[in-house]
N, C-alpha and C positions, 0 to 999 in steps of 0.2 A: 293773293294766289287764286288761281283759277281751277275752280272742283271740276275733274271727268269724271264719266262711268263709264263701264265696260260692260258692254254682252259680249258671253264667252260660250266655247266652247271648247270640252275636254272631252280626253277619250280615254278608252285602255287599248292596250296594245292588239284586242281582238277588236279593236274598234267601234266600240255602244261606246254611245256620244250622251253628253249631261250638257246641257243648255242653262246658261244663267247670269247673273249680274251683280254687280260688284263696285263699288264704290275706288276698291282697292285691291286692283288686279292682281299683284305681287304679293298679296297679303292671301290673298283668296286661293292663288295657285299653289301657296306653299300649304294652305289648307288642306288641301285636296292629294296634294303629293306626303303629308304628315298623316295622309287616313284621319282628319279632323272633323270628316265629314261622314256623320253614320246615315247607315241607311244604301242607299244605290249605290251611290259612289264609291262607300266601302267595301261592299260585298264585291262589285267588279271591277274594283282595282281602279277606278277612273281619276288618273292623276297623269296625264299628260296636255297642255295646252295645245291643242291646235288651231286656232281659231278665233278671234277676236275683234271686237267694233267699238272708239270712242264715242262718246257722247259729250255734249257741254252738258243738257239737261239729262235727269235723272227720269222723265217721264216718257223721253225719247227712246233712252237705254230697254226700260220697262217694257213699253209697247213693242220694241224689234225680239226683246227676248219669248215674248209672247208670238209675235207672229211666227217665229223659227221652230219652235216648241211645236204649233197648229201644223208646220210641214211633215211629210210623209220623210220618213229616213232618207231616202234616194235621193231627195230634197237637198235636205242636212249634209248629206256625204259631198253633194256637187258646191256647196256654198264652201265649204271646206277644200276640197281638191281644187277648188278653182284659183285660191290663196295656197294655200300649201297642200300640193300634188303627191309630199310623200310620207304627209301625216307625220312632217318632223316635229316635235316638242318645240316648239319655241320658248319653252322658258329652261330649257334645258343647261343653258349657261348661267342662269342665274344662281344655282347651288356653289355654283364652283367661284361666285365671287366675281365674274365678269360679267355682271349685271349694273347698264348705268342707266342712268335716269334719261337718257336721250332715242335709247333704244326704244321705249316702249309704256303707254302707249301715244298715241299720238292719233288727231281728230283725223279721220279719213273725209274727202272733200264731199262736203253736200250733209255730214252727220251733225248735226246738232245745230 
């Protein structure tokens, strides 16, 4: 079986954004939406996915989540709305149990 990583990006509903990576997307998000994450992310509520990039390697994942993080907000919000324009939760269905392994995530063309 073939190991991905995820650089991700979550938000809260007033939108301050939390940049990071993850070995294990689905595990990391339910983190995040469980308030498992102290510190930033718990204090402002950051438990919505909107945002997300495979990797094969894990030093590829590292390096993109560094360079997103180095960008100015404005940055971050266009790399975001330029995939999802309405800052839907994409993991949103995964609570409810219509979560399958084909959905997500999957290498985007030229990552890794």
């Amino acid at each position: 079986m073939q190991r991905h990583y995820c650089t991700y990006i979550m938000a809260s509903l007033s939108r301050r954004v939390y940049v990071g990576v993850t070995n294990s997307l689905m595990r990391r998000t339910c983190e995040h939406k469980e308030a498992r994450v102290p510190g930033f992310v718990e204090k402002y509520r950051i438990n919505r996915l909107v945002y997300f990039e495979s990797f094969q390697y894990v030093r590829d994942a590292i390096a993109r989540e560094k360079q997103i993080k180095g960008w100015r907000r404005s940055r971050k919000v266009a790399l975001v709305e330029s995939e999802n324009p309405t800052w839907a939760d994409l993991a949103a269905s995964w609570a409810s149990g219509k979560f399958n392994r084909e959905q997500i995530p999957r290498l985007k063309p030229g990552s890794g």
